[in-house]
C-alpha positions in Angstrom: 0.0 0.0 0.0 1.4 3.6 -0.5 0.2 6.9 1.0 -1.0 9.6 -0.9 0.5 13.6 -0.3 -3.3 14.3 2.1 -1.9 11.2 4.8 1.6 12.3 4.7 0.0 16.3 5.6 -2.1 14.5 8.3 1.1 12.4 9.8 3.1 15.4 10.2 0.3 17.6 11.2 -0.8 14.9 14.0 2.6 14.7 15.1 3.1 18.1 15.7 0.3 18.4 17.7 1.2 15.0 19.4 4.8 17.1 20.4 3.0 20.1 21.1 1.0 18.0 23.8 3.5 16.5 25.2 5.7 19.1 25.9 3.4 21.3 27.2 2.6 18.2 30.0 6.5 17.8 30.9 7.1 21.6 31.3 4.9 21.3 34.5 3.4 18.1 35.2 1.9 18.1 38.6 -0.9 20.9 37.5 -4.2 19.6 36.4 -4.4 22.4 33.8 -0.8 21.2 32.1 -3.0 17.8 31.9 -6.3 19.4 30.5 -4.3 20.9 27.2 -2.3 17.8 26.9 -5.5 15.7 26.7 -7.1 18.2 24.0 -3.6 19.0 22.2 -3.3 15.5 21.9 -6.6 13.8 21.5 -7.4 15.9 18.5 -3.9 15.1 17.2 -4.1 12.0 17.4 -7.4 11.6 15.7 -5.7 14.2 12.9 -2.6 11.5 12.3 -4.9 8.2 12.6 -6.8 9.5 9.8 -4.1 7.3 7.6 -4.4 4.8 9.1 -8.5 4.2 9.0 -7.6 5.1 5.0 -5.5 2.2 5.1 -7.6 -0.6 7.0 -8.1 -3.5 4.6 -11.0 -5.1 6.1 -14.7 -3.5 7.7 -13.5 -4.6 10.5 -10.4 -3.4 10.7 -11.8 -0.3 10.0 -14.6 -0.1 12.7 -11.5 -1.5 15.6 -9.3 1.7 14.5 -12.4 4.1 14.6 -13.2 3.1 18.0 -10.1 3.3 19.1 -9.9 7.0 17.6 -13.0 7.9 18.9 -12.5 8.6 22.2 -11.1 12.2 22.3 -14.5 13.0 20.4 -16.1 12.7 23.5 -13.9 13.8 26.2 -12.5 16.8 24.7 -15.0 19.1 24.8 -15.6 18.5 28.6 -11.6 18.7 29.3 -11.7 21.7 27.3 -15.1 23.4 29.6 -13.0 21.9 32.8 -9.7 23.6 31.6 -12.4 27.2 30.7 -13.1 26.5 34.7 -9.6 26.9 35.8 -9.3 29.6 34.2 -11.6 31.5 36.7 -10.1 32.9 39.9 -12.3 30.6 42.1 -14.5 27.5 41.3 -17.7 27.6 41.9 -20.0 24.4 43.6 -22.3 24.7 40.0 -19.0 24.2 38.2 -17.7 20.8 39.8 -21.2 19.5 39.5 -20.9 20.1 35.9 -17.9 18.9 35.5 -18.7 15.4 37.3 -21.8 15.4 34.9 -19.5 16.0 31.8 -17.3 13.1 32.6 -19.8 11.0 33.3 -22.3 11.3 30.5 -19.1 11.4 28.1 -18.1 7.9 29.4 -21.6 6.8 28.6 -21.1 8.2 25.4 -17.8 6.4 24.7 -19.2 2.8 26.0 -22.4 3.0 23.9 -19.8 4.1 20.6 -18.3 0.6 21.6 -20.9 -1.4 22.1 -21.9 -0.3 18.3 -24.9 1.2 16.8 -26.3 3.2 19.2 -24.1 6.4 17.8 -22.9 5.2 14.5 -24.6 2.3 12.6 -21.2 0.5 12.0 -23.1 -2.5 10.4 -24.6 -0.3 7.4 -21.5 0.9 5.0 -22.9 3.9 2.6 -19.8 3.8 0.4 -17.8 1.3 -1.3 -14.4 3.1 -0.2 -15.4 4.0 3.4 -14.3 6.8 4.6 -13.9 8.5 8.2 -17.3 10.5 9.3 -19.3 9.2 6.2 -18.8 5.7 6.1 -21.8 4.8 8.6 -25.6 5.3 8.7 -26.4 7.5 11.5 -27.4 6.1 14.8 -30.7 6.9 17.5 -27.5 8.4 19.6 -26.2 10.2 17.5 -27.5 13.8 17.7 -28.0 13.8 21.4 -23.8 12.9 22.0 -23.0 15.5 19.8 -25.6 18.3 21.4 -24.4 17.1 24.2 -20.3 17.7 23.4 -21.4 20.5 21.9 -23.3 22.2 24.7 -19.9 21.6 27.0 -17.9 23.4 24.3 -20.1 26.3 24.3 -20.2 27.0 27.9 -16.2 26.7 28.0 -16.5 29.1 25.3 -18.3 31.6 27.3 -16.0 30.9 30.0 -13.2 31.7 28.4 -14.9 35.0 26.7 -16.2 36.2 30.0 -13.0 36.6 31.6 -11.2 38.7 28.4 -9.8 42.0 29.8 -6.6 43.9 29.6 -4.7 41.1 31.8 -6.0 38.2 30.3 -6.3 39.2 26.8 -5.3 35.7 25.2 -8.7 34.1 26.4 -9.9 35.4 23.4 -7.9 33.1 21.2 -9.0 30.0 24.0 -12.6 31.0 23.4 -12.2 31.3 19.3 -10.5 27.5 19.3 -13.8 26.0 21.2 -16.2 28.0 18.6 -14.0 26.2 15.5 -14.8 23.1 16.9 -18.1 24.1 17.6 -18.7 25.1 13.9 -17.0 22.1 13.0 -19.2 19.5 14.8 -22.1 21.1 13.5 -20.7 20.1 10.0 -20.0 16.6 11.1 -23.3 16.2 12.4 -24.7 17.6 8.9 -22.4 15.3 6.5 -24.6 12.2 8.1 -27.9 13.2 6.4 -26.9 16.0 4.1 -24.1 14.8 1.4 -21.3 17.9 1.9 -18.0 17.6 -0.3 -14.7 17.2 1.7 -16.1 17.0 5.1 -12.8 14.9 6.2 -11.3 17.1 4.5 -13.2 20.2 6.5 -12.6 18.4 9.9 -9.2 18.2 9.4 -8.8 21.9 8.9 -11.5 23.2 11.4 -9.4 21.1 14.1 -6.2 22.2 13.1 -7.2 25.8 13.3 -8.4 25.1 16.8 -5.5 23.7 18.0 -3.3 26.4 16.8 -5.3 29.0 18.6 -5.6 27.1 21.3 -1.5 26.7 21.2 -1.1 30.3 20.6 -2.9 31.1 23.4 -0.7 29.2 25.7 2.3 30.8 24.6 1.5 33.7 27.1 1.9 33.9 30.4 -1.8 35.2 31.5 -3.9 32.3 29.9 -5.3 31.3 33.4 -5.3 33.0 36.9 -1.9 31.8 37.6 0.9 32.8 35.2 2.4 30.0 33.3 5.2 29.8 30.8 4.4 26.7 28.7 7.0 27.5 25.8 10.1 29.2 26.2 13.1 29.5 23.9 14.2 26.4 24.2 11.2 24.9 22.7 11.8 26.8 19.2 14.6 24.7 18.9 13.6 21.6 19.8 10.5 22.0 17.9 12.3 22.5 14.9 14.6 19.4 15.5 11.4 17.5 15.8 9.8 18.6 12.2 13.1 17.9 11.0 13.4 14.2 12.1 9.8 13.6 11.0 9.8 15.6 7.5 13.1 13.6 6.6 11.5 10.4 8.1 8.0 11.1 6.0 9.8 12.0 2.7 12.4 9.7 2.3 8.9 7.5 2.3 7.2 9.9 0.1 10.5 9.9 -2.3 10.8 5.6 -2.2 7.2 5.4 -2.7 7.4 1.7 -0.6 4.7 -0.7 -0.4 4.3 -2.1 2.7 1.3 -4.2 4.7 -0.9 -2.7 7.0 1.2 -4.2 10.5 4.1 -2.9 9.2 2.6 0.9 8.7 1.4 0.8 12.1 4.6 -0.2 13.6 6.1 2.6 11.8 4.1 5.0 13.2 4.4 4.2 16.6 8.0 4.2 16.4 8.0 7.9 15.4 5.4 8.3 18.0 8.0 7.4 20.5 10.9 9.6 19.1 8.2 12.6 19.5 7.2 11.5 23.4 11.1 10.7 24.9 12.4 13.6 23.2 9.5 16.1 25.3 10.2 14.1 28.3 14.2 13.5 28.5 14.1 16.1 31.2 11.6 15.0 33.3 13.4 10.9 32.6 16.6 12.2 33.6 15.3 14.0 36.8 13.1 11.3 37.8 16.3 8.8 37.9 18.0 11.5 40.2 15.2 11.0 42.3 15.9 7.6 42.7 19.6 7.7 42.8 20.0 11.0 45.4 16.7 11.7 47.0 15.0 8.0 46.7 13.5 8.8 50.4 12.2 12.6 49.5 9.9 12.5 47.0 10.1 13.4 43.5 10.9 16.7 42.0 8.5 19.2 41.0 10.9 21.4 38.7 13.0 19.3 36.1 17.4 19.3 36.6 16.6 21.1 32.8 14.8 24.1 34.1 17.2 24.8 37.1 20.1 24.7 34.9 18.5 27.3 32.4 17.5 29.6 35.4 20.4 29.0 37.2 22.6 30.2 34.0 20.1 33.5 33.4 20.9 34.3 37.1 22.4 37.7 35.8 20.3 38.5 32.6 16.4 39.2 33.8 15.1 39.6 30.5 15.6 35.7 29.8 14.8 35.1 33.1 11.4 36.4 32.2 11.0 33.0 29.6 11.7 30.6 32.3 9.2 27.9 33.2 10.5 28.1 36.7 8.2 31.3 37.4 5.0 28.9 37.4 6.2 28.3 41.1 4.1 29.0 43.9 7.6 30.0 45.9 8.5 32.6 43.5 5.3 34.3 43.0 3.7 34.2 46.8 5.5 37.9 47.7 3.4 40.1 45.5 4.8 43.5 46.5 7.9 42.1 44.1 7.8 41.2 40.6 8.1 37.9 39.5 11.3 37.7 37.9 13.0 39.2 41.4 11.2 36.8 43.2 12.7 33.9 41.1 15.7 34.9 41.9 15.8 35.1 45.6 14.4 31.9 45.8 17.4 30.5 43.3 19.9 32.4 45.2 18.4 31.0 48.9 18.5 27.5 47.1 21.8 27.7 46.1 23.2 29.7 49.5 21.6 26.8 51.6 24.5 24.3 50.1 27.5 27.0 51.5 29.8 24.4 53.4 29.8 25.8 57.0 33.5 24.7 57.8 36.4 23.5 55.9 35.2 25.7 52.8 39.2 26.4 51.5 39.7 22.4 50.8 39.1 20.6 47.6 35.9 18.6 49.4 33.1 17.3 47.0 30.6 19.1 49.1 32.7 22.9 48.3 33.5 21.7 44.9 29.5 21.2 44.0 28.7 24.9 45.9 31.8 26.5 44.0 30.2 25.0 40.5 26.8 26.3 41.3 28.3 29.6 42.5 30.4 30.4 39.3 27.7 29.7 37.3 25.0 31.6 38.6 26.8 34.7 39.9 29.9 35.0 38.1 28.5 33.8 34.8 32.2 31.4 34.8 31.9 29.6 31.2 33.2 26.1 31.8 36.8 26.7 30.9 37.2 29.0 33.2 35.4 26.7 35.9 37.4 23.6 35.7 40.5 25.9 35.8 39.5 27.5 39.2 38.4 24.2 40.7 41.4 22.0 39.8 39.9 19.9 36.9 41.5 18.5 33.7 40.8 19.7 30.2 40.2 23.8 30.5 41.7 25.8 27.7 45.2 26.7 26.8 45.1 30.2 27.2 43.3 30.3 30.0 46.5 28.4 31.5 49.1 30.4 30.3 47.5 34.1 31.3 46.2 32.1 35.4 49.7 29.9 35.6 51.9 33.9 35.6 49.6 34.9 38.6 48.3 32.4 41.0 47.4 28.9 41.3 43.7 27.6 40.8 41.4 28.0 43.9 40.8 24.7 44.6 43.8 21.7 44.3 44.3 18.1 45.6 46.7 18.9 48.4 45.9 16.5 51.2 44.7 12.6 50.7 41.7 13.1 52.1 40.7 15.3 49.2 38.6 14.9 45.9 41.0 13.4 44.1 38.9 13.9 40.9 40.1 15.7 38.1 38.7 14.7 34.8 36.3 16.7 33.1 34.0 13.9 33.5 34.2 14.0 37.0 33.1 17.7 36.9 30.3 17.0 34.8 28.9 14.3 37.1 29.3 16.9 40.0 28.1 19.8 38.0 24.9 17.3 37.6 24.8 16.3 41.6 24.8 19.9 42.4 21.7 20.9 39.7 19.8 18.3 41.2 20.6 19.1 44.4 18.9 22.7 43.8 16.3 21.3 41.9 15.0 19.0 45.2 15.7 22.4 47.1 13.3 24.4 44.8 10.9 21.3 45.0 11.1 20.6 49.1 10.2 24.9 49.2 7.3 24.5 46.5 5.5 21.9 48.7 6.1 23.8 51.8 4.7 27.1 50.0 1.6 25.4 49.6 1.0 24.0 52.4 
């Protein structure tokens, strides 16, 4: 089988939205609004990059198995998107949870009679020969309530988001426009089932799309909700632009070879790019969670990544970068409101770095100096690495930095006594420079949870 230029659109466009998702979840996983636009991010996504594969299926029921199993975000969406409209406010109101327990509830219903079969969608009855997605199936008895009923959710997110639209929370506006896209466009899918309307898949495809990027837009300001968040910051440009690059290459050398491959094998394919897209968002959070285990098994896990702290810690000095870091979502840096954000941020980097200060013995070469001297350099010199492993004693700094320090005096910190880190490698300063990020990082986390208490 071989894919036409429309499912090679739809894998990219799907995947985008699939990184898009994830990413937003890893830059602050422990919020339930991080978890609300990864659920709609993605679930629409995925239904976007699917479409191939439901084009593909060689059987009926191959079909109606990967139709189900795409079905689901049609139904929970719209009430993750009126819970996520609810956050939004400053407080929630007693109405609101009721609603929301309602939402989730009757969608469930929804979803179970959609796969039990013909109570939504008639998937016994096939109208055309070459079935397609959203007009391959008679209409079922269910099938006008669900999608008043998705529908209705939608719309009240939609005035949600709208009602809240002033001077400081401008970018509602663009959350509010996304729900009335897919407002419009499940009025058209509801249509295409008894009125015949050219390129409705085709329609769908582009009235989700243009939701999600409003919706994506919108999140790339800080006042989307009550509490400021910074889902995208500069580092995400780049690694969003490794990502399409990986997955345009990947998609046209297939495009280019034209290869014929069985259904099994397409699948597999996909999923294996799936998983390129998901460990790439979430190195950060992998690598900090295995720090967890191996430094601070007995504390409980981090709430900021060893990433972020890094980033922060580097922009110590430079408060206009500061300003793009995903570390001012914190509770701890944003609870003193006679201050602005970005000087809270730093007070609470430079406490968690000052509470590492050795107390005695801070002249020797000791692990515990070297780690405070690397975070030190860093964040309040602004030290670049050469000049770091000179100053501490470690192998591997540059020539000239040698030749002007060697005329004047001897680095700070050198293996004198036995009893000192005998270390020197570069490698050895990397794996501290790593101990000490993490060590801030459980700092920053042990002063989040005690803020919020």
């Amino acid at each position: 089988m071989t894919l036409s230029f429309k499912d090679y659109s739809e894998l990219i466009i799907g995947f985008f939205f699939l990184w898009i998702g994830v990413y937003v979840l890893f830059k602050d996983p422990y919020k339930k609004i991080s978890w609300l636009f990864f659920l709609i991010i993605v679930g629409y996504g995925f239904i976007i990059f699917t479409d191939s594969i439901l084009l593909q299926t060689q059987t009926i029921n191959q079909y109606i198995l990967w139709q189900k199993i795409t079905d689901w975000p049609l139904f929970f969406v719209p009430i993750f998107y009126y819970h996520a409209s609810v956050l939004s406010k400053n407080k929630t109101r007693q109405q609101d949870k009721i609603l929301i327990t309602v939402g989730y509830l009757g969608a469930l219903g929804l979803y179970l009679s959609d796969i039990h079969g013909g109570l939504i969608l008639q998937e016994s009855v096939v109208r055309f020969h070459n079935f397609r997605r959203m007009d391959g199936f008679e209409p079922g008895i269910l099938l006008i309530p669900s999608i008043i009923y998705v529908l209705s959710f939608l719309s009240y997110g939609i005035y949600n988001f709208l009602s809240k639209i002033n001077k400081n929370f401008s970018n509602l506006y663009y959350a509010g426009i996304s729900g009335l896209f897919l407002v419009i466009t499940g009025i058209i899918v509801m249509f295409s089932y008894y009125v015949s309307i050219y390129g409705v898949d085709f329609l769908f495809t582009v009235g989700v799309t243009t939701s999600l990027a409003l919706l994506i837009f919108a999140l790339t300001k800080h006042n989307l909700i009550s509490e400021p968040l910074s889902f995208f910051d500069k580092a995400f440009l780049i690694k969003t632009l490794i990502i399409i690059l990986i997955e345009g290459v990947y998609f046209l050398a297939f495009i280019i070879a034209q290869p014929t491959v069985d259904f099994p094998v397409y699948v597999l394919l996909i999923m294996i790019s799936m998983l390129t897209i998901f460990t790439h968002a979430s190195y950060d959070w992998l690598s900090t969670f295995v720090n967890d285990l191996v430094y601070n098994v007995s504390s409980g896990f981090s709430v900021v990544s060893d990433a972020e702290v890094l980033e922060a810690i580097k922009n110590y000095n430079n408060p206009a970068r500061l300003e793009d870091s995903s570390l001012l979502r914190l509770f701890a840096a944003r609870k003193n409101h006679r201050e602005l954000p970005v000087d809270s941020l730093r007070k609470v980097l430079k406490d968690a770095i000052d509470y590492f200060q050795p107390e005695n013995e801070s002249k020797r070469r000791l692990k515990k100096n070297l780690k405070f001297q690397i975070l030190k350099m860093i964040a309040f010199h602004q030290a670049e690495e050469g000049q770091i492993l000179w100053e501490l004693g470690f192998e591997e700094y540059p020539v000239a930095i040698m030749n002007r320090e060697s005329r004047e005096r001897k680095p700070l910190f050198q293996a004198i006594s036995p009893s000192d880190y005998s270390y020197i490698s570069r490698n050895a300063f990397i794996a501290l420079k790593k101990e000490a990020i993490h060590d801030v990082a459980w700092r920053l986390s042990y002063q989040e949870k005690i803020s919020r208490k």
